[in-house]
C-alpha angles and dihedrals in degrees: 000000000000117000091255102132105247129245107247094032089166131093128179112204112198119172108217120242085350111203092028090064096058084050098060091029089065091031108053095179082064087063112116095002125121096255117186118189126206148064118353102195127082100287102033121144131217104255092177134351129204122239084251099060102037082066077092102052090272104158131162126282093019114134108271094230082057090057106046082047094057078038118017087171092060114119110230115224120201105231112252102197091175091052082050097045091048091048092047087054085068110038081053085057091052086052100046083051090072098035148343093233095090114148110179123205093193143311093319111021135064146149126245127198101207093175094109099037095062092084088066102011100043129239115335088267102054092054091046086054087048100040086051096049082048092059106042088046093045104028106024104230149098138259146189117220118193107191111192140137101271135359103281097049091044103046082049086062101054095049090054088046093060133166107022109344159087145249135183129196114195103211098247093065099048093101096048097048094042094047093077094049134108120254092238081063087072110076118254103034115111135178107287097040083050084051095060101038080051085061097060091048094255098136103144136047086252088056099053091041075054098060125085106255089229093057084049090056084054099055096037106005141252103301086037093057106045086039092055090035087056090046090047090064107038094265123140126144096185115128132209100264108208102187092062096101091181138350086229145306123247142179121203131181128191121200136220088214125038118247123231113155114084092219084066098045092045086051088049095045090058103048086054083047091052088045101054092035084052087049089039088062093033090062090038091241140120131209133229098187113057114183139182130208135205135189133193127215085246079059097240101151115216111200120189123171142175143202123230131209093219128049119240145191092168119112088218094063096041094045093047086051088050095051088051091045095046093074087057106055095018131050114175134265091039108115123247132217105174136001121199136187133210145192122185143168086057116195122174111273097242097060111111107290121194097240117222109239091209095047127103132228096210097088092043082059099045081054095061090045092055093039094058089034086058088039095062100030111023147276083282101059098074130021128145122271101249088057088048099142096351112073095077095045122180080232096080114106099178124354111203125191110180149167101244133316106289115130114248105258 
C-alpha cells in the first residue's frame, strides 16, 4: 500500500445494543434472550434493548411498562454505567491503536480517520475488518463499522450494516446509493422537517437533489438547503475532529412519583449538578455549555441551556447556572417526571482558563477532598448537607449518567 491517502479514510465504529450487550456478555444465561435495560419502577425508561427484544417493537427511551407489555417475557436488567464506562475506556484504546484521530460520539460510537494508518494497517477496509475481529476477541462484543469518504456517509453505512457488520461504499458509488433513499436518511432531518418536505411531495434523496435549491430555502431555510442539497449528494467536509473528547456529559433521573413541590426539584438539581461536576473532574475537562431538562407527566421535555464565560467543572457554578435556568423551563405546581442536567463544549481543565479575580480556590479544594473521599469508600460517605437523606430517594425510578445524547445502538 502506497501513502496515497485512500479514497474512503473514515470509519464509523457503532456497538450494537450497547449496554445490553455487556449484560448478556458477563451473564451468559442473558444470551439470546430478549434483555431490556433500564428502570424497573413505575416510571422506569429503556436505556438499550437487545436485538432480541426490539423483535417486538422494543426501542430506547420507551417507558419500560410499554415495553414488558409489547414483551412480558422480557428480563429487566438494572443499568451499570460504571461496567459500561470501563468497558468504553477500552474500546477507546482499541480505536487510538489504529489512529489518533479518534473522534468519539459517545460511550459506544466514534470516527476514525484511517487515511494515514494504511502504509502500515492496509486499505480502510482491511483495518475495519481488523479493528471489528479485535473487539469482538478482547472486548466480547459486537460492533457495527461503516467505512465511507467522509462522516455522514460513513456513519450511514454503519447504520445499514447493524447489527454486527460491515459495509463499505467506494466513493464512486455514494450518489447512486444515496438517490433511493428517504430524506430522513440524510442527518439532520427529523420528523417535522421530513414532514414538511413530505408535503411538497420531496420523499426520497433524488427528490430533494430534484428541487431548486431556492424552493428548498423556502421549506427548511438557508443553512438547511445548501446543507441537504451537499448530503444528498455524498458530500460532507467535515473532518474528524481529534481533539472533541466528548459531545457532553449528563446526568438524568425519572421518578416513580411525580414531583411538585420546588423544594424537591431544587434538591434534585443539585444532586445532578454534584453528579456531572464530579464526572467533569473525573474525565479532567470543563464545560462551557451547562442545560436543564425538564420533563411533564404528559411527557412534554423543556430543555433550557447557557453558555458560560468561564469554563467550569464546580458544582457551585453549575448549579448557580441551573437555579437561574429552572424558572424558565419549570413553574410549580406542574408536575415533573424527570430533571436532567447537562454540561457541553467540553475542553481539558488545564487549558488556559480566564481566572475569575473574585473567586475563590477553597471549593475547588473541598472538591477534590470529596472527590477522593467518594473515590475510596463509596458515593454515600460523603454528600452535602442539604441532600442529607434525600439525594438517593426512593423516588427514583432510573438514574442515568451518560456521554451525549446518541441512542444506544
Amino acid at each position: 500500500m502506497t501513502g496515497t491517502r485512500p479514497a474512503e479514510p473514515i470509519l464509523h465504529v457503532d456497538m450494537d445494543a450497547f449496554y445490553a450487550a455487556v449484560e448478556a456478555r458477563d451473564d451468559p444465561r442473558l444470551r439470546r434472550r430478549p434483555v431490556v435495560v433500564g428502570g424497573t419502577g413505575g416510571r422506569g425508561v429503556v436505556a438499550s434493548a437487545s436485538y432480541a427484544a426490539r423483535r417486538f417493537g422494543i426501542t430506547s427511551a420507551m417507558p419500560m411498562a410499554q415495553a414488558l407489555r409489547r414483551c412480558p417475557s422480557a428480563v429487566v436488567v438494572e443499568p451499570r454505567f460504571d461496567a459500561y464506562r470501563a468497558v468504553s475506556a477500552d474500546l477507546h484504546d482499541i480505536f487510538r491503536s489504529v489512529t489518533p484521530l479518534v473522534e468519539p460520539l459517545a460511550l459506544d460510537e466514534a470516527f476514525l480517520d484511517v487515511g494515514g494508518s494504511v502504509r502500515l494497517l492496509g486499505a480502510p477496509v482491511d483495518i475495519a475488518v481488523d479493528l471489528r475481529a479485535r473487539i469482538a476477541a478482547e472486548l466480547g462484543l459486537p460492533a457495527s463499522v461503516g467505512v465511507a469518504s467522509n462522516k455522514f456517509l460513513a456513519k450511514l453505512c454503519s447504520r445499514k450494516a447493524k447489527p454486527d457488520g460491515l459495509l463499505h461504499l467506494p466513493a464512486d458509488r455514494a450518489e447512486a446509493f444515496l438517490a433511493g433513499l428517504s430524506v430522513g436518511e440524510l442527518w439532520g432531518v427529523g420528523q417535522q422537517t421530513g414532514q414538511r418536505l413530505a408535503d411538497v411531495g420531496v420523499r426520497t434523496v433524488a427528490d430533494v437533489r430534484a428541487i431548486d435549491v431556492a424552493a428548498l430555502t423556502r421549506l427548511v431555510g438557508a443553512a438547511a438547503a445548501h446543507k441537504l442539497h451537499a448530503l444528498a449528494r455524498g458530500r460532507d467536509d467535515r473532518c474528524v475532529d481529534a481533539a472533541v473528547d466528548a459531545k457532553g456529559l449528563s446526568a438524568e433521573q425519572t421518578f416513580s412519583t411525580d414531583l411538585v413541590r420546588a423544594d424537591e426539584v431544587r434538591d434534585t438539581l443539585l444532586a445532578l449538578c454534584d453528579r456531572v461536576a464530579r464526572r467533569l473532574r473525573a474525565a479532567g475537562v470543563r464545560a462551557r455549555t451547562l442545560t436543564i431538562k425538564v420533563r411533564d407527566r404528559d411527557f412534554t421535555t423543556r430543555t433550557r441551556a447557557r453558555t458560560v464565560a468561564v469554563a467550569t467543572n464546580e458544582t457551585p457554578v453549575i448549579q448557580a447556572v441551573v437555579d437561574e435556568l429552572l424558572p424558565t423551563a419549570w413553574s410549580p405546581p406542574t408536575p415533573v417526571r424527570l430533571l436532567g442536567v447537562g454540561a457541553s463544549q467540553l475542553i481539558p481543565a488545564d487549558a488556559g482558563v480566564q481566572l475569575d479575580m473574585f473567586a475563590s480556590p477553597r471549593w475547588q479544594d473541598v472538591e477534590r477532598v470529596a472527590d477522593r473521599v467518594r473515590d475510596q469508600f463509596g458515593d454515600a460517605a460523603m454528600t452535602r448537607g442539604v441532600l442529607l437523606g434525600r439525594d438517593r430517594p426512593v423516588n427514583r425510578a432510573s438514574s442515568h449518567d451518560d456521554l451525549s445524547s446518541a441512542p444506544d445502538g
